[in-house]
C-alpha positions in Angstrom: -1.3 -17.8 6.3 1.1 -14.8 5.9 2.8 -12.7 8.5 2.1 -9.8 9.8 3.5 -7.2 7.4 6.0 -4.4 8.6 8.3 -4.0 5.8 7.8 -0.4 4.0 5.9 0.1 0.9 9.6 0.5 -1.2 10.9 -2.9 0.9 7.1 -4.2 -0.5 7.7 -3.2 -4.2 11.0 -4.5 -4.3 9.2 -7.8 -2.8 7.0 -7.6 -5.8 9.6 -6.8 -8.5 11.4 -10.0 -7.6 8.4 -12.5 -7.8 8.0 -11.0 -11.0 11.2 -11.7 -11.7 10.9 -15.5 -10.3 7.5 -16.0 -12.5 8.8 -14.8 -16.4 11.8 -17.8 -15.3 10.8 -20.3 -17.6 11.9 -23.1 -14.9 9.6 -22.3 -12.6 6.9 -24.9 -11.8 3.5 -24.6 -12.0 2.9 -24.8 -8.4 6.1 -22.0 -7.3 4.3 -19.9 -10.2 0.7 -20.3 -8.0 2.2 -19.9 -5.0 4.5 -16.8 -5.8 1.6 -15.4 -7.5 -0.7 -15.1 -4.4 2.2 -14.0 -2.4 2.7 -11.0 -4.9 -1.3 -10.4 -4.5 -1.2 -10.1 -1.0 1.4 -8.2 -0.9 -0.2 -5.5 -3.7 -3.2 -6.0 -1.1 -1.0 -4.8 1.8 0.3 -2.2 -0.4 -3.0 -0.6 -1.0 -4.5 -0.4 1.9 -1.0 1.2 3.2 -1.6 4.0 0.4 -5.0 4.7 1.3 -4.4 5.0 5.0 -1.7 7.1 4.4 -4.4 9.1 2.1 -6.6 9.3 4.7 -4.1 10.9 7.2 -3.4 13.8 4.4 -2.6 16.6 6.5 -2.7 20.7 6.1 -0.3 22.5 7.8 -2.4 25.6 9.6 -1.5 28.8 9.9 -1.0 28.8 14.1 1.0 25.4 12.9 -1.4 23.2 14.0 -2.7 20.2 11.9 -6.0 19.3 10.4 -6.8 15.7 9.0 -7.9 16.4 5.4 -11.4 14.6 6.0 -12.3 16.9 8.4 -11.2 20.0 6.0 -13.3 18.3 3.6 -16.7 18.5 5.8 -15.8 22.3 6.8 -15.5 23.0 3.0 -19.2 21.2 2.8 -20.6 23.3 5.7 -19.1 26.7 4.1 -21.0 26.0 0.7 
């Protein structure tokens, strides 16, 4: 089972870039190949559900300098059609 995640999405990618690295080696056994390649899955999991919560939590800067999570912009834009 893997660890909690807290590294950043850029700490992630780099993550990633190296078990791509590890799996074009053409020394790399069949089983380090599996095993790196469900690491780098999870961790592209991990890295999507990062960018969508971060989507979610779009924010517009108001006028009085408030803020207004985008979903709810997005229902007030419905109710003003």
């Amino acid at each position: 089972m893997l660890e909690k995640n807290t590294a950043t999405l850029e700490e992630n990618f780099a993550k990633i870039e190296s078990i791509l690295a590890d799996l074009e080696r053409s020394d790399i056994s069949i089983e380090d190949a599996f095993n790196k390649y469900s690491e780098g899955v999870a961790l592209l999991r991990h890295c999507d559900e990062s960018i969508d919560k971060v989507e979610k939590k779009v924010l517009k800067l108001m006028e009085d300098g408030g803020t207004e999570i985008f979903e709810d912009l997005e229902k007030d834009k419905h109710l003003n059609e």
